[in-house]
C-alpha positions as CSV (number, residue, x, y, z in Angstrom):
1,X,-12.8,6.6,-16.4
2,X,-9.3,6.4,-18.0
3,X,-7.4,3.0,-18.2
4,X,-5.0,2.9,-15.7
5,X,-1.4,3.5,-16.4
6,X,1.4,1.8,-14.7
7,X,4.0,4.2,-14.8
8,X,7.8,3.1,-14.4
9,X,10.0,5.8,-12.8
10,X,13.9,4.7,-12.2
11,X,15.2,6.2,-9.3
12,X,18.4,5.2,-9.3
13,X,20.2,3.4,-12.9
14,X,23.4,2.6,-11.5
15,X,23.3,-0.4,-9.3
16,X,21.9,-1.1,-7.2
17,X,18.8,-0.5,-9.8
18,X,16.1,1.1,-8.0
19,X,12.2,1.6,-9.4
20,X,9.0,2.9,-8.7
21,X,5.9,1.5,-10.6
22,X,3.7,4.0,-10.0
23,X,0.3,3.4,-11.3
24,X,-2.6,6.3,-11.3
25,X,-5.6,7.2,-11.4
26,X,-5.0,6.8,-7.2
27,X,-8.7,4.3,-7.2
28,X,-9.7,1.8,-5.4
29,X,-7.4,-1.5,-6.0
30,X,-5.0,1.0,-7.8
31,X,-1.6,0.7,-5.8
32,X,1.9,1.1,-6.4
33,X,4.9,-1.2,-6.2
34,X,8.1,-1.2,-7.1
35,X,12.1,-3.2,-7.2
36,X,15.2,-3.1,-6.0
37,X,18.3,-4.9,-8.1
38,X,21.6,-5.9,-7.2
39,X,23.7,-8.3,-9.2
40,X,22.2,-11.5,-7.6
41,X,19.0,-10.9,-7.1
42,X,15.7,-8.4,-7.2
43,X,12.9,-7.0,-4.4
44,X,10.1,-6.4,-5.4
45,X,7.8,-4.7,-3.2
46,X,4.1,-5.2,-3.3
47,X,2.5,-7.2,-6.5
48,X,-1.5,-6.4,-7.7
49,X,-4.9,-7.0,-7.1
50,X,-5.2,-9.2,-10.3
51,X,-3.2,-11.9,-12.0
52,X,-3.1,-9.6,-15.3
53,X,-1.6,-6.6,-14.0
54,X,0.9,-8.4,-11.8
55,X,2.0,-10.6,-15.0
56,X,2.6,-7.3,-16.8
57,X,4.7,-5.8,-13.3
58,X,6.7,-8.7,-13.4
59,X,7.2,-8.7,-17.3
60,X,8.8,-5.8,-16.5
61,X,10.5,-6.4,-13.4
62,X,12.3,-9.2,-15.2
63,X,13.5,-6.9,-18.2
64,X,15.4,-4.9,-15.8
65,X,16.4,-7.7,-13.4
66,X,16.7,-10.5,-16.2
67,X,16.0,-14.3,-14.1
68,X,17.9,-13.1,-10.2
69,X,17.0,-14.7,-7.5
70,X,13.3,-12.9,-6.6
71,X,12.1,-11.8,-3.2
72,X,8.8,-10.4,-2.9
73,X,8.2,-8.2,0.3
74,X,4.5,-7.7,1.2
75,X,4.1,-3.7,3.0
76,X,0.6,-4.9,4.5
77,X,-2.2,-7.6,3.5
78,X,-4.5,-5.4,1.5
79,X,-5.5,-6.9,-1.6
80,X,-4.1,-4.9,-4.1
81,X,-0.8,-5.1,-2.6
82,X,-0.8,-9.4,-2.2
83,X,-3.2,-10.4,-4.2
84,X,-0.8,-11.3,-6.9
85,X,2.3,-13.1,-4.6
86,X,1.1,-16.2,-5.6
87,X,1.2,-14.9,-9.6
88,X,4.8,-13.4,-8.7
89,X,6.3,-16.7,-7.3
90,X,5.0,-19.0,-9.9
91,X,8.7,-19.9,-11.1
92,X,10.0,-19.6,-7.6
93,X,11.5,-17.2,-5.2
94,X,10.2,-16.2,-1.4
95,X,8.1,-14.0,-0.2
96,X,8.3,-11.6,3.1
97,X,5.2,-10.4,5.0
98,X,4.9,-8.9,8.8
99,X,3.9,-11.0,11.6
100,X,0.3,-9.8,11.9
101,X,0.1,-10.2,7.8
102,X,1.8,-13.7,7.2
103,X,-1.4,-15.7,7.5
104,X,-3.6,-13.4,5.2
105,X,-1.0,-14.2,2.7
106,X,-0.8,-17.5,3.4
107,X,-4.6,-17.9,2.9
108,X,-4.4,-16.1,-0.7
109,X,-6.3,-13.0,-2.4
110,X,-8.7,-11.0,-1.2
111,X,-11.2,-9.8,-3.5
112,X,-13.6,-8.5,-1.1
113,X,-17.3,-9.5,-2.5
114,X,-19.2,-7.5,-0.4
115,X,-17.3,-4.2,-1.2
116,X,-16.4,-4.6,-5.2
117,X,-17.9,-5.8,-8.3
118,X,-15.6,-6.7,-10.7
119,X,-15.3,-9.7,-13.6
120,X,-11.3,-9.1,-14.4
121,X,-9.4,-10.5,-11.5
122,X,-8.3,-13.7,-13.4
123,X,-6.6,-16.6,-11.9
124,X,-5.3,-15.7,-8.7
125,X,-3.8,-19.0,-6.3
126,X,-2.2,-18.6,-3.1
127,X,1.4,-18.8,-2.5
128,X,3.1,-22.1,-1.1
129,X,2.8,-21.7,2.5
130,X,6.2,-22.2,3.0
131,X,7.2,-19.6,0.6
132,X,6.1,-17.0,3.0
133,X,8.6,-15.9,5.7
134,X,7.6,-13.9,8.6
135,X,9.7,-10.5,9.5
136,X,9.5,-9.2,13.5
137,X,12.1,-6.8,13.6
138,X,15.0,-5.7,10.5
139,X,16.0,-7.9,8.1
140,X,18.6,-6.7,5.5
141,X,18.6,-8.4,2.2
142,X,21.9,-8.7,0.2
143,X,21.5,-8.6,-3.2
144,X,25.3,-8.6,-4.3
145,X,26.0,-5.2,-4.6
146,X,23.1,-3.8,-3.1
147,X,20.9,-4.4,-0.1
148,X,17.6,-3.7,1.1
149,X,16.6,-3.3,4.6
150,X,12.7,-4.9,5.0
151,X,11.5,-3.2,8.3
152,X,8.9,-4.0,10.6
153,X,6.7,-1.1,11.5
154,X,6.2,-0.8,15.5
155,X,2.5,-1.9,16.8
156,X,-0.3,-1.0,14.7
157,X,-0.5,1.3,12.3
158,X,-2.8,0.9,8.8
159,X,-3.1,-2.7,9.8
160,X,-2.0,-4.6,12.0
161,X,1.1,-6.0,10.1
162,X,2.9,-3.1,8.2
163,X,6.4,-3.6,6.4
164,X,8.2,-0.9,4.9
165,X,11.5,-1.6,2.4
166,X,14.6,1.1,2.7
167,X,17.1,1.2,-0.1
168,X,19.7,3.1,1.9
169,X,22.3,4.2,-1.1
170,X,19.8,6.0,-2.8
171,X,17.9,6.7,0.3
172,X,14.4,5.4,-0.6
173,X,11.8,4.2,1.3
174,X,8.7,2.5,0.1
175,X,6.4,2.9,2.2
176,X,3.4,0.9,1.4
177,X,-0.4,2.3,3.1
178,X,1.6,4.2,5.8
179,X,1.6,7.5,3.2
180,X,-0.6,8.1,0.6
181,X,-0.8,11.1,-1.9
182,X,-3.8,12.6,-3.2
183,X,-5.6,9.5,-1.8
184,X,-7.8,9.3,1.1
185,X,-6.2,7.1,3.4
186,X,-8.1,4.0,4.7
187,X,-7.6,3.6,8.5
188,X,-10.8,1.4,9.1
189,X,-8.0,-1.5,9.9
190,X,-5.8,0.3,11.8
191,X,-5.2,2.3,14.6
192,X,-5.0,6.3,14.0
193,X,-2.3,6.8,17.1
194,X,-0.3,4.0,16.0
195,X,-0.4,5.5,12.9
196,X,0.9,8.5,14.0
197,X,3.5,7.2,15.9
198,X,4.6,5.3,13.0
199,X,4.8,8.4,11.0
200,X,7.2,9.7,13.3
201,X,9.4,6.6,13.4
202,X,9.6,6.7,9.4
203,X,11.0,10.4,9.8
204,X,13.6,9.6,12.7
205,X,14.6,6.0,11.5
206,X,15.3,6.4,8.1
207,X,14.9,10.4,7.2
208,X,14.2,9.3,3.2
209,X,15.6,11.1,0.3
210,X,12.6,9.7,-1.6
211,X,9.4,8.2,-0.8
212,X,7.2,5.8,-2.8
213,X,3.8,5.7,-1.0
214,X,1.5,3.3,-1.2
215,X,-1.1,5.3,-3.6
216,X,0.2,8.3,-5.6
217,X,3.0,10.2,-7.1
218,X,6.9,9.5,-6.0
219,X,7.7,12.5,-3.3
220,X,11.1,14.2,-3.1
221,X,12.7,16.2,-0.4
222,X,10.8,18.8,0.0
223,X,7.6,17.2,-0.3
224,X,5.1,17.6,2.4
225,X,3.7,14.2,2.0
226,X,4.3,12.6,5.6
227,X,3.2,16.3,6.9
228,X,0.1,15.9,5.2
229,X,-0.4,12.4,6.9
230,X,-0.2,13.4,9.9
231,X,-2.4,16.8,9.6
232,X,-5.4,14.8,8.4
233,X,-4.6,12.3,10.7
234,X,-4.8,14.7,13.9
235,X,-7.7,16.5,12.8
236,X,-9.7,12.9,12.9
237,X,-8.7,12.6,16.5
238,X,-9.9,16.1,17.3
239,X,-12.9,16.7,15.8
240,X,-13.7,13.2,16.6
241,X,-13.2,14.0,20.8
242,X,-16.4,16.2,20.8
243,X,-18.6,14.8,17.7
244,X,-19.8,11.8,17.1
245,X,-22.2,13.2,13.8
246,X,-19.6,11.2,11.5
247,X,-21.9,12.4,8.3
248,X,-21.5,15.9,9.1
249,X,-17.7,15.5,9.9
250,X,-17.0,13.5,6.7
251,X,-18.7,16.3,4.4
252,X,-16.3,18.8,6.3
253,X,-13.2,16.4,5.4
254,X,-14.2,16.3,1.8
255,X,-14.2,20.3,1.7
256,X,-10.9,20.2,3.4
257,X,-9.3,18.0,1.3
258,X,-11.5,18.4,-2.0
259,X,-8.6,17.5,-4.1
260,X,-8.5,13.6,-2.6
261,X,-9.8,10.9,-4.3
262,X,-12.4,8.6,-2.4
263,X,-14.0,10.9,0.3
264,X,-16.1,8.0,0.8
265,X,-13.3,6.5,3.1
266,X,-13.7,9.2,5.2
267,X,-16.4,8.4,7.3
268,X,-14.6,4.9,8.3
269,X,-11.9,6.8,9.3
270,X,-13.3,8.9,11.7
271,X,-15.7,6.0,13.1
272,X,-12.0,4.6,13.9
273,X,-10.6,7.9,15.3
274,X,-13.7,8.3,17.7
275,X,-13.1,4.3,18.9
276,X,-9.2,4.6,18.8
277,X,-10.0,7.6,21.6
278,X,-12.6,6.3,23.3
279,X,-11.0,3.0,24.2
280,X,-14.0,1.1,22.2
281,X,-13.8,-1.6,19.6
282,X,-14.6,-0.7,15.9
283,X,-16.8,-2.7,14.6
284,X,-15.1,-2.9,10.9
285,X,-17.6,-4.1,9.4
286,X,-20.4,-1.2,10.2
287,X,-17.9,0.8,8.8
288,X,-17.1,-0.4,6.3
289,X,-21.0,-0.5,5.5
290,X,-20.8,3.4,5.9
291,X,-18.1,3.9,3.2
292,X,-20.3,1.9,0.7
293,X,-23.2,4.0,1.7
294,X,-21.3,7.2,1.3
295,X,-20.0,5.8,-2.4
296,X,-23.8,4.8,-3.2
297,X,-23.2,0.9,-2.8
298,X,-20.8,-1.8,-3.9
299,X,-17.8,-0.4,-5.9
300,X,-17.7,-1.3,-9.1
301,X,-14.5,-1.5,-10.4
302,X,-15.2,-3.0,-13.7
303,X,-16.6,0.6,-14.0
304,X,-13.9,2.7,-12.2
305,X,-10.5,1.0,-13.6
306,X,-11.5,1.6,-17.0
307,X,-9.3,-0.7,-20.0
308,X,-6.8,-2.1,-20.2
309,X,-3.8,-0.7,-18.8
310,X,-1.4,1.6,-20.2
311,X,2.6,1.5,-19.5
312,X,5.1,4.6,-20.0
313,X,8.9,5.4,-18.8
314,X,9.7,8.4,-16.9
């Protein structure tokens, strides 16, 4: 496999400074993050899954936003998105999470030993506990000369405790896990109609310019990225009302989305989709147990993310 490369595309160079740090191949614990800088201080939205590669994000968030005052906002507690909060605040600064992802935080990474192999995650700590701010509803962020609005996502949606970050001047939205592109979602934690819904309250709340999902390329208007969400999304509910063969149903996903990158994490989806509509509880870890046995065991990662990592400007 190729090294990853962390990829830094400004959006907007004019303050307030906006960034994507896109990173690719879209892998497992490969996710994208990004900043927003005003004059007084910098956002930065989501960290990584290891102390190395968040050390190298914030070597570079700090030659664009020199020593401001940092904020780290936390989309979701998945691993490779707050893993590294603890790396990001070791000279100080705050950090924001949801409700329903504050104490996952709190409790410090995840490197989840009975789904990954892996010898390169370094010297990951925990945040100080009272570092780490809940957010229930909209909280804007002034930055001196720039804001950003950290927004609470309604119910459940790819967890339980979703955040998105809106930089209304240039109109972009980071999105965290709600969109990804060219990246089967993962869904096992979620709920597939909250998802949904929240799909549709991204489009009517904030009707982005540019979106900076979670896993994947920056979209632009045009793109037909939350579209795409939502098509795969409904077609796990409906084929998922009348079958319950989730082998057969994940082999027809992966030939209708045969460009995607781990089809494995189609078979926990759909076990979620046929719970989701049947009113039943998903047992998360049976499927999560499928998804291995669909990728042919533990995930090596050691394997899969290659050397080390490579960084370009856009």
């Amino acid at each position: 496999m190729p090294a990853v490369t962390s990829n830094i595309v400004p959006l907007r160079h004019a303050r307030p400074g906006v960034v994507a740090y896109v990173k690719s191949p879209a892998e497992w614990f490969v996710s994208n993050s990004g900043w927003i800088q005003g004059s007084e201080g910098v956002v930065l939205v989501d960290t990584c899954g290891t102390e190395q590669a968040t050390l190298e994000l914030m070597r570079d968030v700090r030659k664009y936003a020199g020593e401001q005052e940092l904020t780290v906002v936390v989309t979701h507690a998945h691993g490779e998105h707050h893993n590294g909060v603890g790396v990001a605040l070791r000279d100080g600064g705050t950090a924001l999470a949801a409700h329903g992802s504050v104490d996952l935080v709190k409790a410090g990474p995840q490197t989840y030993g009975n789904v990954f192999t892996y010898t390169q995650w370094g010297v990951l700590e925990p945040p100080e506990p009272d570092a780490v701010h809940p957010v229930n509803g909209w909280q804007r962020l002034d930055l001196g000369g720039a804001v950003a609005d950290v927004v609470a996502v309604p119910g459940v949606a790819h967890t339980a405790g979703d955040l998105v970050v809106h930089e209304p001047r240039s109109g972009t939205l980071f999105t965290g896990d709600l969109v990804s592109i060219g990246d089967t979602p993962l869904a096992v934690h979620g709920s597939i109609l909250g998802w949904l819904d929240a799909l549709d309250w991204l489009q009517d709340t904030f009707n982005p310019r540019t979106v900076v999902p979670g896993h994947g390329p920056v979209a632009t208007p045009g793109h037909s990225s939350l579209h795409a969400m939502r098509v795969y999304l409904e077609w796990l509910l409906e084929v998922t009302g009348r079958q319950t063969d989730f082998t057969k149903l994940a082999n027809q996903a992966s030939l209708r989305w045969p460009t995607w990158r781990n089809p494995e994490r189609h078979i926990g989806n759909l076990m979620r989709a046929y719970a989701d509509q049947h009113g039943r509880k998903l047992d998360v870890d049976l499927a999560i147990d499928a998804v291995l046995a669909a990728a042919g065991g533990r995930i090596d990662l050691d394997c899969l993310l290659g050397g080390e990592p490579v960084r370009r400007i856009s």
